[in-house]
Residue, then its C-alpha position, 0 to 999 in steps of 0.5 A: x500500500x503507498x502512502x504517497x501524498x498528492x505530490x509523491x512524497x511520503x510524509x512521515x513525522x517523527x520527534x527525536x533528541x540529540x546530545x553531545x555525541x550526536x542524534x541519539x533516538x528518533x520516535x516514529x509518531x503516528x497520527x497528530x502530536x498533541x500536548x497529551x501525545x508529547x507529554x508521553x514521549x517525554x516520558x516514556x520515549x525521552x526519558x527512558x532513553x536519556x536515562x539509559x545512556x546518561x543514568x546519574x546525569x542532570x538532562x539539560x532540555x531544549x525544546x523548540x517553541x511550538x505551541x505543543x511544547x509550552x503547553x501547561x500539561x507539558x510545563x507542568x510535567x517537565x516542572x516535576x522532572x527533578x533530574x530536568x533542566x529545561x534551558x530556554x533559547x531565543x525565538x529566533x536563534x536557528x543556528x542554535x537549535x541543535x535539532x533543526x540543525x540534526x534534521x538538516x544533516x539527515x535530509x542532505x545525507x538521504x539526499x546523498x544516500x539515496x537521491x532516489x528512493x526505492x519506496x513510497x511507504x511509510x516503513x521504508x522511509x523509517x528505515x531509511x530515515x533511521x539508517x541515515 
């Protein structure tokens, strides 16, 4: 089944973290994100896997601006996270935002990898988003 849109591209969203050593975890999201769906990665996606890696560390967490993630939900999660440090950045600061930097970096290199792609389904795409 191709999941091909109008134009013949294959959108997929996906919501991942970087730490100093490079992109870490990439999350497949299925459907809309909402502030309920975000407040769940955080916590079972972000977490899980910050705390895998970096277990007595403090987590220093930047987040982009949207209005998902500065929902009260979310704050007031975030605001219970004691091993949390949520570090804010300027509105428009692109160059220091690590992540839209980290998307950057992967689209150029599955444009390098693979100019054309073999597939029109969400699953190859993951894959090949994952591999990249």
């Amino acid at each position: 089944m191709s999941n091909c849109t109008r134009s013949g591209r294959v959108p997929i969203l996906c919501w991942g973290w970087v730490s100093h050593e490079g992109a870490e975890m990439l999350h497949h999201i299925d459907g809309h994100l909402d502030d309920l769906h975000y407040k769940y990665i955080l916590q079972n996606v972000m977490m899980f896997s910050v705390l895998m890696l970096y277990p007595n560390d403090l987590i220093h967490f930047q987040q982009g601006h949207s209005s998902i993630y500065g929902s009260r939900l979310v704050h007031e999660w975030l605001k219970l996270q004691a091993e949390v440090e949520l570090i804010d950045r300027p509105s428009q600061a692109p160059d220091m935002n690590h992540i839209e930097i980290t998307w950057s970096k992967l689209k150029r290199t599955m444009q390098e990898t693979w100019p054309v792609l073999p597939s029109r389904n969400i699953d190859d795409l993951l894959t090949f988003v994952s591999d990249a």
